[in-house]
Structures are given as C-alpha cells and as structure tokens.
N, C-alpha and C positions, 0 to 999 in steps of 0.2 A: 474841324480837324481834331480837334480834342478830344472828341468820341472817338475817332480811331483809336489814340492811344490808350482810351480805359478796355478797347475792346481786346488793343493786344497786354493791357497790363491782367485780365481778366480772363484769357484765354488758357483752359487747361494745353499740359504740354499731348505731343502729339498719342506719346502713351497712353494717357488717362485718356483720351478721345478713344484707342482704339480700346479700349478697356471696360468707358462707358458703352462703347457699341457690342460689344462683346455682351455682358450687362441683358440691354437688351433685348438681344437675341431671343436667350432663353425663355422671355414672356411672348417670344412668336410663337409659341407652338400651343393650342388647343388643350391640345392632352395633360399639358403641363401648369396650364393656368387652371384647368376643372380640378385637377390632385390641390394646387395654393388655395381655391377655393374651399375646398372638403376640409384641409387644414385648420382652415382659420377657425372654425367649429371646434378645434379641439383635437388631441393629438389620435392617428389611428394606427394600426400595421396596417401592411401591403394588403394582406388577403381583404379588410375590411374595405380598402380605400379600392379596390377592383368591383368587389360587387357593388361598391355604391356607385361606384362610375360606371358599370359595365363593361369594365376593361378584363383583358387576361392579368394575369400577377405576374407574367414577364414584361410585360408592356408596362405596366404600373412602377417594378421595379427600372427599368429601365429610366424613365422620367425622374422617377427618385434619386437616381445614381447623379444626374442633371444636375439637377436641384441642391443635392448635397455639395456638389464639384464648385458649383457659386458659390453656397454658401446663405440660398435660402431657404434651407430645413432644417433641422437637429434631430439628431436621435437619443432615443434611453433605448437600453436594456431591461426586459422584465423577463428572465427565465431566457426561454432560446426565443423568442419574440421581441422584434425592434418595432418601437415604437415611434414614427415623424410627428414633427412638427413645425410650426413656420419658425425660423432661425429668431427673427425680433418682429417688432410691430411695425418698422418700415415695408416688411414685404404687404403685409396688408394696405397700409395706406397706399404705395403705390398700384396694388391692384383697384381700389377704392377710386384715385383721384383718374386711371384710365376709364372707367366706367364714367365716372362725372362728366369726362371730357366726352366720350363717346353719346351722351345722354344730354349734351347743349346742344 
C-alpha cells in the first residue's frame, strides 16, 4: 500500500494532466512533426520550409501558427522575412526519444 501513496504524492494535479495531453496533441499531426524535423537543421521561412516539404505556404503557415501557440518554435525578423526555429533542444529530444521508441 505504500506505493499507493508515492503514486498519489507523485501525481501531477489534474490540470497539468490536461495540459500534458494538450502537449501532445500537437506532435499528432504529420505535417507538424516534418516542419519540427526541417527545423532542427537549422532555422528557415515559411516559403523555404513548403517547398522542402511540398506543402503549400498556407498550410506550412498554418502548422507554424501551432507550433508557435505551444511554444515549440521561435522566430527572428530579418527585413519583412520571419525566420522558425525549434523554441529549445527539448523539442528535438522529444522528437528523437519517439523515434527510439518507435524503432525497439
């Protein structure tokens, strides 16, 4: 019974559960994980990260907008060109350690 109690002293509160699942989400989607991947090479605009994806540059921006809303890209300004990037090096590892997993 003791492990009960580490599991509820250990227990995030129900917020941060829906928060993490929230989290999540955002790595469900294809289109969104190829842009985190393109990223991690190094920062692009929108028009570069479409044709390297073969996406349209509304659909690209669209995922971007995603992404930004988390909190896992950053932008600069260079002239009238915004330039992404991954926000820190957690996003990569977590795209990294799903691969791992995927790949046992």
């Amino acid at each position: 019974m003791e492990h009960l109690c580490k599991i509820d002293e250990a227990m995030p509160s129900e917020e941060e559960i829906c928060d993490l699942a929230d989290f999540f989400k955002v790595f469900g989607d294809s289109s969104r994980l190829k842009v985190l991947w393109a990223l991690h090479h190094g920062e692009l605009c929108v028009t570069h990260l479409a044709e390297h994806l073969g996406m349209s540059v509304p659909a690209v921006s669209h995922q971007l907008k995603i992404l930004r809303q988390s909190h896992l890209v950053r932008t600069r300004r260079e002239g009238k060109s915004i330039y992404y990037s991954p926000a820190d090096d957690h996003v990569q590892k977590i795209l990294e350690l799903g691969m791992e997993h995927m790949n046992e």
